[in-house]
Structure formats: C-alpha cells, structure tokens
C-alpha positions as CSV (number, residue, x, y, z in Angstrom):
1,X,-60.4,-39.6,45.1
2,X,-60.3,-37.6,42.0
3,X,-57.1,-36.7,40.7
4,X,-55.8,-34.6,37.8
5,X,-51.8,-35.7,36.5
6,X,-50.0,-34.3,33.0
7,X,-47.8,-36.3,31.2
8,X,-44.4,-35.1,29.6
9,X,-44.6,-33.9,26.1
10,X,-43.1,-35.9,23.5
11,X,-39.8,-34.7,21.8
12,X,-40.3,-31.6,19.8
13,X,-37.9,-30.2,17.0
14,X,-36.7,-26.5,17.7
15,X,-40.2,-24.0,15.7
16,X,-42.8,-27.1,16.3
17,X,-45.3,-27.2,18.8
18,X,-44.7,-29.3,21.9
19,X,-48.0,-31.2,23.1
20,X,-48.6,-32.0,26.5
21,X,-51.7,-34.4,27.8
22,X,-53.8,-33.6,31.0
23,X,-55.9,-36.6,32.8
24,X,-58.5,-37.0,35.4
25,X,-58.3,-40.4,36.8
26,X,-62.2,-41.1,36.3
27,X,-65.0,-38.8,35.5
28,X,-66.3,-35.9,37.8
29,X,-69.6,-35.5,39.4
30,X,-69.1,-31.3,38.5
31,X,-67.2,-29.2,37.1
32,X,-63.6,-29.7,37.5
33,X,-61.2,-26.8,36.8
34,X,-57.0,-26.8,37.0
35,X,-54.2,-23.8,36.1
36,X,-51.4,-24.6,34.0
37,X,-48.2,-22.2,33.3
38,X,-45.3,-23.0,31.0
39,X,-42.0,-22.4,33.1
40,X,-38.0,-21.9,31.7
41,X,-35.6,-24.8,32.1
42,X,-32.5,-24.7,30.3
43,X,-35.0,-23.0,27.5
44,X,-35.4,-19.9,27.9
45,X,-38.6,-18.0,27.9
46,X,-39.8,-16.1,24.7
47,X,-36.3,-16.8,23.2
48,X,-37.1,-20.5,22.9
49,X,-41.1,-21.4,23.7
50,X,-43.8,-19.0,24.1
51,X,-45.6,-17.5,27.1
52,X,-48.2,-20.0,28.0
53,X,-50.6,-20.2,30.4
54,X,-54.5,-20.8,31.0
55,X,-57.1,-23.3,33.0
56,X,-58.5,-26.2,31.6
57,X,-62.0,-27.4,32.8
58,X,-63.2,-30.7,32.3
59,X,-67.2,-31.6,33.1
60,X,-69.4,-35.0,34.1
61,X,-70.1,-35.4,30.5
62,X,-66.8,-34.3,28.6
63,X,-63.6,-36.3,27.8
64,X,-61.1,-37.1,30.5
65,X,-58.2,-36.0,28.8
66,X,-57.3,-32.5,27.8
67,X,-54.1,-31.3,25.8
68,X,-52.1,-28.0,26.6
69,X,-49.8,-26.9,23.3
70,X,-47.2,-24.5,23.6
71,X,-45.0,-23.0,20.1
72,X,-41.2,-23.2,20.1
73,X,-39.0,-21.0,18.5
74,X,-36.9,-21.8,15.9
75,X,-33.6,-19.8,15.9
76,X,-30.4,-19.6,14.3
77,X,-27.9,-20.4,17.2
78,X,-26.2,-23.9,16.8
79,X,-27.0,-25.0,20.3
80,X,-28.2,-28.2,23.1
81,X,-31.1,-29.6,23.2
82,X,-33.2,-27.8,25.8
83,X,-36.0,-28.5,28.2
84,X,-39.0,-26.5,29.4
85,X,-42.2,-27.4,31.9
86,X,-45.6,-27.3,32.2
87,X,-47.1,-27.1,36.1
88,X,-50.7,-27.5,37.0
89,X,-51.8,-25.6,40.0
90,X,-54.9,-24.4,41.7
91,X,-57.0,-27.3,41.4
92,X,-61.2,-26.9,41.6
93,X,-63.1,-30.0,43.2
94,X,-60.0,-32.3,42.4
95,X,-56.3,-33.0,43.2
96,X,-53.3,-32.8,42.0
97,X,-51.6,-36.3,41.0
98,X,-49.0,-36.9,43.7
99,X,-45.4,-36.7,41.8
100,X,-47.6,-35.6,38.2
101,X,-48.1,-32.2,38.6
102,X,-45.5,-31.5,36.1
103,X,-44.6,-32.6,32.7
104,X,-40.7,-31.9,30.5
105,X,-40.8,-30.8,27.3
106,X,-37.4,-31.5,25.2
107,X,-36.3,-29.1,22.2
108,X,-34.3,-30.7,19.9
109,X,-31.9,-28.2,17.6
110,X,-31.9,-27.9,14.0
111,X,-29.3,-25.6,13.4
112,X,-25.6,-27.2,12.3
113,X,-22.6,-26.2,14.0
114,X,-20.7,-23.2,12.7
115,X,-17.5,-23.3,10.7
116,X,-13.9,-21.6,12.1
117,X,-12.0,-19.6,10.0
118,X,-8.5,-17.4,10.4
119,X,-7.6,-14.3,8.5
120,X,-4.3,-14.1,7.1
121,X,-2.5,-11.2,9.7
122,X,-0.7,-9.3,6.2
123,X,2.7,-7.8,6.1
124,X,4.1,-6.8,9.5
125,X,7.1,-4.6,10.3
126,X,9.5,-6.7,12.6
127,X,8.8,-5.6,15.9
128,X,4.8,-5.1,15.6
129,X,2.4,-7.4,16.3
130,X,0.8,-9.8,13.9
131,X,-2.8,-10.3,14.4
132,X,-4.8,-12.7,13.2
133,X,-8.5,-12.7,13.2
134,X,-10.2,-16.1,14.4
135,X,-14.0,-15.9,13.6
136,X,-17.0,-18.2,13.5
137,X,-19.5,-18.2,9.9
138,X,-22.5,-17.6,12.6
139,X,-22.9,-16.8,16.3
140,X,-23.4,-19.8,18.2
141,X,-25.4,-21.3,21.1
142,X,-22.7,-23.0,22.7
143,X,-19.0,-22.2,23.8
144,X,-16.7,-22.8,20.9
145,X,-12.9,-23.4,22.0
146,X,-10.6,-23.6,19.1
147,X,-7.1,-24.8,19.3
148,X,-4.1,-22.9,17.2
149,X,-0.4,-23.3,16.6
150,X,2.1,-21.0,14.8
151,X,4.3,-23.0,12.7
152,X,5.7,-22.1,9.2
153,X,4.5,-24.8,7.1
154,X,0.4,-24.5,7.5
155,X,-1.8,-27.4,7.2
156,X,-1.4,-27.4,3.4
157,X,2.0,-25.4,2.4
158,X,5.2,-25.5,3.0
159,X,8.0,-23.1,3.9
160,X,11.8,-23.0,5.0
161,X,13.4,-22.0,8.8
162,X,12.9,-22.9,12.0
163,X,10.5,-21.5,14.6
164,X,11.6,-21.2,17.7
165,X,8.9,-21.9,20.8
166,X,5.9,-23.2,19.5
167,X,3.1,-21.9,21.4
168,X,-0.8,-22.6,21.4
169,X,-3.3,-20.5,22.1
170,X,-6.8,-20.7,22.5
171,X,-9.7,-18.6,21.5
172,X,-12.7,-19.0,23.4
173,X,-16.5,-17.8,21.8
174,X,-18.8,-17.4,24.3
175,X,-22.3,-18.2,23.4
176,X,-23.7,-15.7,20.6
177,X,-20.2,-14.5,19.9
178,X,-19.1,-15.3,16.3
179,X,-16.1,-13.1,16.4
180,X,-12.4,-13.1,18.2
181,X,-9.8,-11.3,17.6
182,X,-7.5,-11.8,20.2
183,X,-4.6,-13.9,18.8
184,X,-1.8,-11.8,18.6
185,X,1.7,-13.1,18.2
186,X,4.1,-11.2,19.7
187,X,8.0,-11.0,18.3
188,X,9.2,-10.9,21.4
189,X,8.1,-14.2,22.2
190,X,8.1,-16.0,18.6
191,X,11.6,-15.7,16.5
192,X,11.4,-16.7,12.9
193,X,14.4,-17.5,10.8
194,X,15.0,-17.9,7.2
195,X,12.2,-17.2,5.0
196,X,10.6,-14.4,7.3
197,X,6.9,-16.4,7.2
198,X,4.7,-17.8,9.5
199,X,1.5,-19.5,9.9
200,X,-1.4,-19.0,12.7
201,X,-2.8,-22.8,11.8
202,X,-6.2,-24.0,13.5
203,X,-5.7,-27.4,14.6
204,X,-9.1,-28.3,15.8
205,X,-12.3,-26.8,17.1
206,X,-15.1,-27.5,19.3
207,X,-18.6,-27.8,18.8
208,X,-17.7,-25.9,15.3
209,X,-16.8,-27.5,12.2
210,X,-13.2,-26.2,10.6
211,X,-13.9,-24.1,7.5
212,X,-12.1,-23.6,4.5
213,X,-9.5,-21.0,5.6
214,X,-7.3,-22.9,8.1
215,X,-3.8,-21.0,8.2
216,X,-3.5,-17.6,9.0
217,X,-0.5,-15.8,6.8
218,X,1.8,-13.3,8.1
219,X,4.8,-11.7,6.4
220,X,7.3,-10.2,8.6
221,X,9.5,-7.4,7.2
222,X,12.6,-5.5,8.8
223,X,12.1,-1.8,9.1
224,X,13.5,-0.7,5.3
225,X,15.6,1.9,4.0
226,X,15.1,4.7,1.4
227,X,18.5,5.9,0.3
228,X,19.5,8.4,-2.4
229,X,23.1,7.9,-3.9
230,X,25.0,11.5,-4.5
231,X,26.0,11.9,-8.4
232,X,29.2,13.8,-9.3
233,X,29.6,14.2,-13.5
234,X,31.2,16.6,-15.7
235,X,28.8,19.5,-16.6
236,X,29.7,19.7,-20.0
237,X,30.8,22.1,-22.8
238,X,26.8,23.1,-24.0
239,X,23.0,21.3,-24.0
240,X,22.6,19.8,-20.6
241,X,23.6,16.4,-19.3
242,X,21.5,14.0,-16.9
243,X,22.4,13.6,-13.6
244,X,20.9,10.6,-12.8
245,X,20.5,9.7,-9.0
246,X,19.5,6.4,-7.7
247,X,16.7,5.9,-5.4
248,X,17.1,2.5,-3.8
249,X,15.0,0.4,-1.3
250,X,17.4,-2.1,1.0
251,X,14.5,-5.2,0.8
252,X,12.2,-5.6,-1.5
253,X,8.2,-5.1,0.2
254,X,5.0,-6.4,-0.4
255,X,3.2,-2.7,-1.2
256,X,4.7,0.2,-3.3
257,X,6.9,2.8,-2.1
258,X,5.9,6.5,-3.2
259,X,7.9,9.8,-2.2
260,X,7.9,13.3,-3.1
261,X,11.7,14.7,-4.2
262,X,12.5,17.7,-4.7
263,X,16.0,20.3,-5.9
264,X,17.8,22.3,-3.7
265,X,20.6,24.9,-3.9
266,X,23.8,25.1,-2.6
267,X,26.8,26.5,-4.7
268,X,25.2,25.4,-7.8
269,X,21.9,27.8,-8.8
270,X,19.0,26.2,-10.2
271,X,18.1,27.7,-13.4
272,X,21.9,28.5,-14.5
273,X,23.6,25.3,-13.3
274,X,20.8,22.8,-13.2
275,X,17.0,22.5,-13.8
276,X,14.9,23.0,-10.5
277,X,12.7,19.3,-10.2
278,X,10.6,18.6,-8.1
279,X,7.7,15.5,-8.1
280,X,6.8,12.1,-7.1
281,X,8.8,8.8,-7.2
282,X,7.4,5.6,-6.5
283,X,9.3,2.0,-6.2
284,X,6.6,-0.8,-7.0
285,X,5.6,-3.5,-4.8
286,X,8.6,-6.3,-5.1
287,X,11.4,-4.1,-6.8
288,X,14.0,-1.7,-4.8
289,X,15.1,1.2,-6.9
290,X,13.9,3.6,-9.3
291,X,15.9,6.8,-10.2
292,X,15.7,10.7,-10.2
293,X,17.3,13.1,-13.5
294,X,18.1,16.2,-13.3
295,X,19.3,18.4,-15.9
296,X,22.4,20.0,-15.6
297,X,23.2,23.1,-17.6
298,X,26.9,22.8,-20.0
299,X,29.0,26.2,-20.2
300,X,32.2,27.1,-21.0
301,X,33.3,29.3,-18.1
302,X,36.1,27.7,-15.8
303,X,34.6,27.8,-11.8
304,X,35.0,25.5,-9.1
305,X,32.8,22.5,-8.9
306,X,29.6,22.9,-7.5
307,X,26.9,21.2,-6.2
308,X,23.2,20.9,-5.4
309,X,21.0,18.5,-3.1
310,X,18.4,16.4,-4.2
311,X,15.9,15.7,-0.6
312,X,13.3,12.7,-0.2
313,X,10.4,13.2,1.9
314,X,6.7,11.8,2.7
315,X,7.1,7.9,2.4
316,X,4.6,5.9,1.9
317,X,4.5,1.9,2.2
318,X,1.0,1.4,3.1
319,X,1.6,0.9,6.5
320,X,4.8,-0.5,6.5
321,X,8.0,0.9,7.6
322,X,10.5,2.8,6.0
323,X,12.6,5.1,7.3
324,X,14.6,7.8,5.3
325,X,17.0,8.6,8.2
326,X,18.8,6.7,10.3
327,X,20.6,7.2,13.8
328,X,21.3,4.1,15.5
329,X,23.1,3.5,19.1
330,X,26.6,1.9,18.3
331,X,28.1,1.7,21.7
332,X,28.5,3.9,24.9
333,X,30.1,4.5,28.5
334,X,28.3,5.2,31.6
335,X,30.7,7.9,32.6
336,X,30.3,9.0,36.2
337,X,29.5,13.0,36.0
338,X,27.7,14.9,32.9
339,X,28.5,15.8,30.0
340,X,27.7,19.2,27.8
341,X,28.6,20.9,23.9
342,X,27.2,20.9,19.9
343,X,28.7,20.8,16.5
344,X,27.7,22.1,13.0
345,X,29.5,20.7,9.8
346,X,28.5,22.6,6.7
347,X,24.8,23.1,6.5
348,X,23.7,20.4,9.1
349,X,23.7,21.2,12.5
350,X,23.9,18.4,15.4
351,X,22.4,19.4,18.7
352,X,22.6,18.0,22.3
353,X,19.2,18.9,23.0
354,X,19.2,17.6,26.9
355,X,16.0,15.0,27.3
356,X,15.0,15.3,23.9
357,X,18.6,13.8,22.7
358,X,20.1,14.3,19.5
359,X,18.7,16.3,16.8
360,X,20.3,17.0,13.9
361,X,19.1,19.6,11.7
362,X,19.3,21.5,8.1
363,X,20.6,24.8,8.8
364,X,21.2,25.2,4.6
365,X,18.0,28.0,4.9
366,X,18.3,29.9,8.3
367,X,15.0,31.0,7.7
368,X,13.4,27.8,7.5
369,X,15.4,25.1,9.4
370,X,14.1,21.3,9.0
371,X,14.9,18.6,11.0
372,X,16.2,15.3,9.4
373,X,16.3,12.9,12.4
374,X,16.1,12.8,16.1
375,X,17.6,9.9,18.4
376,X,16.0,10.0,22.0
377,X,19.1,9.0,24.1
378,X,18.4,7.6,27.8
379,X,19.8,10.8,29.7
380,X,20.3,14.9,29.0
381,X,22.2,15.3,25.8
382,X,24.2,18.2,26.4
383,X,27.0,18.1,23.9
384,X,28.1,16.6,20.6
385,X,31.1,15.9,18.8
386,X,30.8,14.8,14.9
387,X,33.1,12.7,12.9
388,X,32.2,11.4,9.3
389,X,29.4,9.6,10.1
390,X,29.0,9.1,14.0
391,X,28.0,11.7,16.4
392,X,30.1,11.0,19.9
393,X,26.9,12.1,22.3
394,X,27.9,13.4,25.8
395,X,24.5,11.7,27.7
396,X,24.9,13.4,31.1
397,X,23.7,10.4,33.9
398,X,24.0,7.8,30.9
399,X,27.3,9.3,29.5
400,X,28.8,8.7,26.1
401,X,26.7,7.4,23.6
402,X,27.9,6.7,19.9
403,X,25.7,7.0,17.4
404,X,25.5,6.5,13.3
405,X,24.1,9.1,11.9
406,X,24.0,8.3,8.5
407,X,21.8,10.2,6.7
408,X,19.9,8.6,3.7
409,X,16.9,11.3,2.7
410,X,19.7,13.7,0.8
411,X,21.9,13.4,-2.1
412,X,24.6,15.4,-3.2
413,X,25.2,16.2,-7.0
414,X,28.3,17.3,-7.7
415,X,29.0,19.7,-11.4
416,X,32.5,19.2,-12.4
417,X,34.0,21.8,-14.2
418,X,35.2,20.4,-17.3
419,X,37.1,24.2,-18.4
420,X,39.9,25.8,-18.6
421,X,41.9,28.8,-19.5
422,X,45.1,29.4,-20.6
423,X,46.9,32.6,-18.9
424,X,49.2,34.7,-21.5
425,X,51.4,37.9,-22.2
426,X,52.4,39.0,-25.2
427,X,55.8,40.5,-26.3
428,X,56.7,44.1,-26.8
429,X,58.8,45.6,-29.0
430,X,59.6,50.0,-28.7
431,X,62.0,52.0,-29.6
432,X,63.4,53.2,-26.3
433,X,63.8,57.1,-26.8
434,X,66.5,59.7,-26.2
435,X,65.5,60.8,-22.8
436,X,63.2,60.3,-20.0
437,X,61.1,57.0,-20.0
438,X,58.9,55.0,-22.1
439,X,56.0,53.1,-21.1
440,X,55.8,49.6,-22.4
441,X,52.7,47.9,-21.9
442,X,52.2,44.1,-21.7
443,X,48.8,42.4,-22.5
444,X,47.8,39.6,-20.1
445,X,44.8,37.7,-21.9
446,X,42.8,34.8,-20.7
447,X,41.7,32.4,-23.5
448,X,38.5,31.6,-21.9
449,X,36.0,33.4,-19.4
450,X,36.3,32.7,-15.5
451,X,34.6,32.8,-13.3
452,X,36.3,34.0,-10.4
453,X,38.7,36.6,-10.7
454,X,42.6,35.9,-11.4
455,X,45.0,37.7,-9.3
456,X,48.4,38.3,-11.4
457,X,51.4,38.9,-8.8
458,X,54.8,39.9,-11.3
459,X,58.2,38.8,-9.5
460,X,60.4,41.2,-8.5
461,X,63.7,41.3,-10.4
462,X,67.0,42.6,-8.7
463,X,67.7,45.7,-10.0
464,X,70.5,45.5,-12.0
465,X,73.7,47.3,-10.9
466,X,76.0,49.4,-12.8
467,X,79.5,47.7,-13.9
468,X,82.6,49.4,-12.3
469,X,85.2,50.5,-14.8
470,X,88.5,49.6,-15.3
471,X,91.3,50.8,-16.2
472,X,93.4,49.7,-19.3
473,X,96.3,47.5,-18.5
C-alpha cells in the first residue's frame, strides 16, 4: 500500500528556515496529492514561524521525496527553545503513514538573557516610603524572579548601625515585562539606626544576568526644622546698625533650602525705626544656617524699646520635609465629660476650633489674619489655655491634650533705646514787692527730646504757720 510519512525538521536557530522532508514509500501509478499546515506548539503563530500551508503532489515519474520549509522569526525576547508542527492531511490516491503524519520542529533562541538593575530610592523623609525601582535592560521571554535584601552595607560598601528585621522580597517579571517597581520599604516595618542609610541589594536573579547597579541607596531624613532666632541690640545714636537674625536648619539635607522672608511692624515703624526687607534666603545642600540683616535706624530721642517681626514662609527642600512650625502632642488625660474656651496672647490668637483642633493664628493685622499652624487633635477642641510655650487643649471625648506650640517661622527684633534725658529746673531770684503777689516762674527743661510725654507732679509743702508771740520776760 502506498503511503505518504514527514519526518521532523532538524534543529533550527530562532530567524532561519526550518526544513521538513515528505516521503512516499515507493513510486505511484498517478498522481498523488497530500495537504500540509504548520500548527502552534509552545511557538506561537506569526510571533515565532510563519503561516504555512499548501499541497504537495508527487507523480509516476517525479522524485519521491518532497520538502515543506517554513521562516522563523527572529525576536528580541530572551526566551526557551520552542516547538512547532507540520500535519499532512487529505491524502489523494495514498495514505497517510500510521504514527508519521506529523513532524516537530525545534527553535532554538539567540537572544542572551537580560541584566537586573536597582535604582537608588534618593532621600526620604522618615516616615515615607522608600522605593526602589527593580528593572530589567530588555523585556524578556521568560519569568524573571529576583531575589533582594535590605541591609546597610551593599554588596560593595560599607556603612555603620544595625538593621533591625531583615526582610526579602521578591520581584517577579512576567514574560515581556522589563520593568517593576514594586519594592517599597516601609518604616514601619524596617528601623535603621546610626548612620540613617540603607541598601535595597539584589542578591541573585533568575534567568537574568545581575547588571552593574546592584544596591539600591536610600537616605532617610527626620522631618527638619527652619527656625529664626529673635535679635535684641541697641539702636544707636545715628547711621543704622545691623540686626542680624539667624536662619538655622536643625540637620543638615541632601538638597538646598530656599524661603522667602519678609519685615513686619509692630511698635517699631518700618521706614523710621528700621528698613522694610523683604526677599529670598536659601541654606545650601549640606550646611544649616544662613542669616537675614536688617537695618535699624540710630536717633537720639529717648522711647521705649521697640520691636518688629521678621516672618519665613514658602520652604522649599525639593521634596523633603521641613516644617517652619511646630505643635507636637506632649501628654493628655481622657477626662470623662467635654471640655470648652480660647486664648489670645499679644498678637497670636489660639483657637479651640472643635474637630478641626487647634489653630493658632496671627491676629497682628485684623484685616488680614494668617494662620501659623494647626494641630488636628483626636476629639472637639473647644477651649484653650496658653502658657509660654504649651497650649493646655480642652479635647471634649478625648479630654486634655498638651501641646508645644513653639513657633519657629517668626523672629522678634527688639530696638533698645540707648537715650536719655536729664529732667531740670532752674533757680529764681525776684525782688518780692511791697504788696500784693509776685509771680515767680520756674523753667523745667529736658536735655534731650522724648518721646513720650513727661508728666511733672510738684509736692505739696505744708503751709507754713505763723509763729505765736511772746511776751518779754
């Protein structure tokens, strides 16, 4: 019986063509005709092998071997070696080989395995999360698993402090993904002490080569502080003198600092007692102060001492956190009923403003009130008593809380008078007339301008009282 079989194709690297042979077992007597269709195995069609099909016919006086050829693809994906087949069907005036209807074809791969890399997370307030990005240099064909650990040391440095829990995730690429970016160390879970550190390190990957960025860096900083120191000088006699006021970060950062200050008034008047300023500060990356001058106007008229503010505002660390204000919980009691009041002290206003908590206020300008902190307390704030620096919170539900509300964004500069005046009267000297009165007048002089006014109040002398006479003895 005649019979038509097809071999498998020989191994074919991924973009070549894979050859497969068709063979009648001896020659016809007519015209012999068979099908053929290339089918998906764990290659997939059009992505790795062309659509293929057709019919081969073989006659009395041809050859009795045929070959099929179908063109692989050659991609970019790092991936197995993958098969494909070939099926004859619909044979014409012969049969089908029992068990040979169907030949493999085997892709081989060309493409190397990709390489793993980390991104360093940056600089991280404490209490954020660090992320670090985990990626591949190309997609792949296959799952990549790579295996990390947080440690502070990295595969090649070394650093100081312990870490406490050392955890390992895994990232996971599926196939075509060359990108993660899922491993996020949380604070809450990792503690780092001493030099505030840490590495994200990959230990080892999978079916991907390690590349040349193994540890991942992260720099963890504590929420900082901007702070303004007050300034309290003589004013001097004439010219000006400079009040300078330092400006003064409490850790050093990775990114500069800028602000925007600015003069206000209070009982001091810009433009007779000091020069209005106004403008932009900035503390660069690594250092913690810089300072502020203002020019304070000398005179020669005796007053009270006076002041004037000098106010911070818009900070900017590039992301990182720093604060101007500060309110901070420093104890409490859960009393059993609620509580209600509010306080103002000078030109700052503290208000037990029920679920929004405390906000304290600058009342200086009625007419345009800031606010220079809130702290969201856990019940109704409804009153507030205020004593140097804490504010004793009456929290309703969650009863007293205590709070520091010490305020860093202001500064206070203080003009001491450097004057003063000497108060005098001058002698007088009449004749005293024969009758009626004579006015003496007295001169009262100041040796130097005031300026406030000076009250004079004269004693009162006993009048004096006539001597009795006596007689002679």
């Amino acid at each position: 019986m005649l019979s038509v079989s097809i071999a498998d194709a020989p191994n074919v690297t991924e973009g070549g063509m894979a050859t497969f042979t068709v063979t009648l077992s001896h020659a016809p007597t007519s015209d012999v005709t068979v099908d053929y269709a290339a089918a998906a195995g764990t290659a997939a069609l059009t992505d790795d092998f062309d659509i293929t099909t057709g019919t081969l016919t073989f006659t009395p006086t041809g050859p009795l071997t045929q070959q099929i050829t179908v063109q692989t693809v050659d991609d970019a994906l790092n991936e197995n070696d993958e098969t494909f087949t070939v099926t004859l069907s619909n044979p014409a005036n012969v049969v089908l080989a029992v068990g040979a209807d169907q030949g493999q074809a085997t892709i081989n791969d060309n493409d190397p395995a990709p390489e793993v890399n980390v991104s360093h997370a940056g600089n991280v307030t404490e209490g954020q999360d660090a992320v670090f990005t985990v990626s591949l240099s190309a997609a792949s064909g296959r799952v990549v698993t790579v295996r990390t650990e947080y440690d502070l040391h990295g595969r090649y440095g070394h650093r100081s402090g312990r870490l406490h829990r050392n955890y390992q995730p895994v990232a996971d690429f599926q196939s075509g993904r060359n990108h993660q970016a899922g491993v996020r160390p949380n604070h809450r879970r990792f503690l780092v002490e001493g030099d505030e550190t840490f590495f994200l390190s990959i230990v080892s990957g999978t079916n991907a080569f390690l590349g040349a960025q193994v540890d991942g860096l992260a720099a963890i900083y504590d929420p900082a502080r901007l702070s303004i120191a007050n300034v309290s000088m003589l004013e001097g006699s004439s010219g000006t003198t400079s009040f300078t006021f330092d400006v003064t970060l409490d850790t050093a950062l990775g990114n500069d600092v800028t602000f925007d200050f600015s003069t206000v008034d209070d009982t001091a008047t810009a433009g007779s007692d000091f020069t209005a300023t106004s403008g932009s500060g900035t503390i660069t990356a690594g250092s913690t102060s810089t300072t502020i001058t203002v020019d304070v106007t000398g005179d020669t008229t005796v007053e009270a001492d006076e002041q004037f503010f000098v106010d911070l505002s818009n900070v900017n660390a590039g992301g990182l956190d720093v604060s101007l204000a500060s309110i901070t919980e420093v104890g409490f009691l859960d009393t059993s009923g609620l509580a209600y009041g509010v306080q103002v002290i000078g030109s700052t206003a503290y208000v037990a403003d029920g679920l929004s908590g405390l906000r304290v206020l600058d009342v200086s300008d009625p007419a345009s009130i800031t606010e220079l902190g809130i702290f969201d307390t856990p019940g109704q704030a409804y009153g507030v008593q205020v004593i140097g620096s804490t504010a004793y919170v009456a929290d309703g539900n969650s009863g007293l809380r205590v709070l520091d509300v010490n305020f860093t964004s202001r500064a206070t500069g203080t003009i001491q008078n450097d004057d003063s005046a000497t108060l005098s009267i001058g002698n007088v000297s009449m004749p005293e007339g024969s009758s009626g009165t004579t006015t003496f007048t007295f001169d009262v002089t100041l040796d130097a301008p005031v300026a406030n006014d000076v009250t004079l109040i004269l004693p009162r002398w006993p009048t004096p009282q006539p001597k009795a006479a006596t007689s002679p003895q």
